[in-house]
N, C-alpha and C positions, 0 to 999 in steps of 0.2 A: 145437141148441146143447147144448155137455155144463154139467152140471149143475152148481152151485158147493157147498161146503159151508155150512154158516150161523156166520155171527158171534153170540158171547155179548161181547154191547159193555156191560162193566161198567164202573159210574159212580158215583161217590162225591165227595163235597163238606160241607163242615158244614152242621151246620141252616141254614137261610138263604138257602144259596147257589141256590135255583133249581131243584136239581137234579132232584128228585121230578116237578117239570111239567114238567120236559123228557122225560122217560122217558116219562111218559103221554102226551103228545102226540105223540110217537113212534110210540106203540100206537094212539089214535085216530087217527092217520093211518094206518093197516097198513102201516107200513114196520119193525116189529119187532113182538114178541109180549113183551107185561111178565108179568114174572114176581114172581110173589106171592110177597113174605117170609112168613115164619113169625114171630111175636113170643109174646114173654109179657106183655108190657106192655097194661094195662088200652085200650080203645077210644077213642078220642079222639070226641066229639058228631060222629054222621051218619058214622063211620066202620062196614064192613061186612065180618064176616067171608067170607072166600072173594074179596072184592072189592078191597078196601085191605091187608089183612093174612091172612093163616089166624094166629085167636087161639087159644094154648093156652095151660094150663097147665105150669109149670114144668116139673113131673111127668112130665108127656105130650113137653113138649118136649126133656130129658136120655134119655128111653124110645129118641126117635129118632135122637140122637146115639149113643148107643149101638148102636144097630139099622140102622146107617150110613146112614141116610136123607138126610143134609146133604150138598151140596160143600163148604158155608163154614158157621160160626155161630159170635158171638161174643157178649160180652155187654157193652152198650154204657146208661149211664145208670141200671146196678140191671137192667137188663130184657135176655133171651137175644133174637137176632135170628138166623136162617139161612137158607138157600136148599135147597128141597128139589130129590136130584134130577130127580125126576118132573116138575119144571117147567123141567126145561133140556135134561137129553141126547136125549132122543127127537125135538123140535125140531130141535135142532143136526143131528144128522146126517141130517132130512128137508129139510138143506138151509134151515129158515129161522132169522132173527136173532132173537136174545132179549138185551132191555134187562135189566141189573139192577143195580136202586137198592141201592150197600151202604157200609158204613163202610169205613172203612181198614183195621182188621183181618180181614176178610170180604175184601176184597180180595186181601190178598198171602197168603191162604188157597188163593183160585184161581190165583194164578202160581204157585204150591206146588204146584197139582194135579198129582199126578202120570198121570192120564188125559189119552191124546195127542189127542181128541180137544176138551179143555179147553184144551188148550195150543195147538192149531191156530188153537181158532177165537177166542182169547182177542184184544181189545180195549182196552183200559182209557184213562179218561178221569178227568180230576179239575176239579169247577170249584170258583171261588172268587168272592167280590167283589174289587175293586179295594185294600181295604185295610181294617183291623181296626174303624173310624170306620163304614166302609159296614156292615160284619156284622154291627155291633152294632144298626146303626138297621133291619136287616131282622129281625133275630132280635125287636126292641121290639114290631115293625110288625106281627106274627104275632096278635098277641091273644090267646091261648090259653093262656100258662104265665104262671104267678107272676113277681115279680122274682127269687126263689132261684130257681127253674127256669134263668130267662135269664141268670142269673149264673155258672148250672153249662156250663149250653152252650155261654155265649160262652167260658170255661176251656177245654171240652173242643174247641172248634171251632177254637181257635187250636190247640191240639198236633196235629188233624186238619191243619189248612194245611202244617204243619212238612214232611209224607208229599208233597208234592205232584210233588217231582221223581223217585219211584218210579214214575209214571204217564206211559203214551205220549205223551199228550196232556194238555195242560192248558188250559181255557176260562176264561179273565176275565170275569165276568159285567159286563155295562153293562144293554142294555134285555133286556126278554124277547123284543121277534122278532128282536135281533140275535144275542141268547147261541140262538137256536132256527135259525139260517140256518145258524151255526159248528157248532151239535149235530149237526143232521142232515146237513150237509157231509161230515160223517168218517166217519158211516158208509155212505153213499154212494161217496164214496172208497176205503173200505177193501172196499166190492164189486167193484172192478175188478179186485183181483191178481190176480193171474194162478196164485200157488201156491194161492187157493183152488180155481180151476179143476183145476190139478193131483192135489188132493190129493180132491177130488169124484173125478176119473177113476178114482183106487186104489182 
C-alpha cells in the first residue's frame, strides 16, 4: 500500500472547552503523536516539564523565536506559548499525525505557514461549549485559578469563540465520550483522501 503523508490536526478552543483531553487521549490511544508546547508561564501543581509543557524562561524562549525554532508562538495571558519545529515536521513527513493544542493566534500562524508541507498536512478544528452560561460553569468548575483569573479567561474565551468560523471544523462540546467519538471521527476521516495518498507518492 503506498504510503500516506501525516496530518498536523491543530486544535484550539477556550479554556474550558475540553480540548486539552481530547488531544491527549488522542495520543494515549496512538492514533496521533501530541506535541509539547513550549510556555513561559510558571507550572501549574503535578505539572512536568518535557511532559505537559517544555518550561522556559522568557529569555530562552524570544532566543528561539529568533533562532527560528517556532512554526507558531504567541503570547497569550502575560505568558509566550509556541510550537517547536523539532516536534512537528519530522513526524509529518514520516507519515504520522500530530495533535496540537494551540490558541487562535498560533493557529492562523500555521495557515500562514508558508512551508508546503504545513499546508498539506494542515487540519484545523475549533471546539466550544454550547453557549457563554456553559463556559463559564466549566472554567468555575476547574478549581485551580482565582475569581480575577476566571474573570480574565472567561473575557479572553469569549473573543476566542468570535475566531470559530476561520476553523474547518467546528465541535459543540455536550459529554466528553460524545465531544471524543466526533474528535476522533475527523481525523479518521481526514485519513482517507486520497490527495494525501497522492502527495505521499511525490
Amino acid at each position: 500500500m503506498r504510503k500516506r503523508t501525516g496530518i498536523l490536526f491543530v486544535v484550539s478552543g477556550p479554556s474550558g472547552s475540553g480540548k486539552t483531553t481530547l488531544c491527549r487521549r488522542l495520543a494515549e490511544e496512538g492514533l496521533a503523536s501530541y506535541s509539547i508546547s513550549c510556555t513561559t508561564r510558571a507550572p501549574r501543581p503535578g505539572e512536568r516539564d518535557g511532559v505537559d509543557y517544555f518550561f522556559r524562561t522568557r529569555e530562552d524562549f524570544e532566543r528561539g523565536v529568533s533562532q527560528g525554532e517556532f512554526i507558531e508562538h504567541a503570547e497569550v495571558h502575560g505568558n509566550l506559548y509556541g510550537t517547536l519545529k523539532a516536534q512537528v515536521l519530522d513526524k509529518i513527513a514520516a507519515g504520522q499525525d500530530v495533535v496540537l493544542d494551540i490558541d487562535v493566534q498560533g493557529a492562523g500562524q500555521v495557515r500562514g505557514c508558508a512551508d508546503p508541507l504545513i499546508g498539506g498536512a494542515l487540519v484545523d478544528l475549533f471546539v466550544m461549549p454550547e453557549g457563554d452560561e456553559e463556559l463559564r460553569a466549566r472554567l468555575d468548575g476547574r478549581g485551580t485559578d482565582s475569581a480575577e483569573v476566571i474573570g480574565l479567561r472567561l473575557v479572553n474565551a469569549l473573543e476566542e469563540v468570535a475566531h470559530w468560523p476561520e476553523y474547518r471544523y467546528r465541535l459543540l462540546s455536550t459529554t466528553r465520550e460524545e465531544d471524543y467519538a466526533s474528535f476522533r471521527a475527523v481525523l479518521l476521516t481526514e485519513r482517507l483522501k486520497v490527495s494525501r495518498l497522492l502527495a505521499a507518492k511525490g
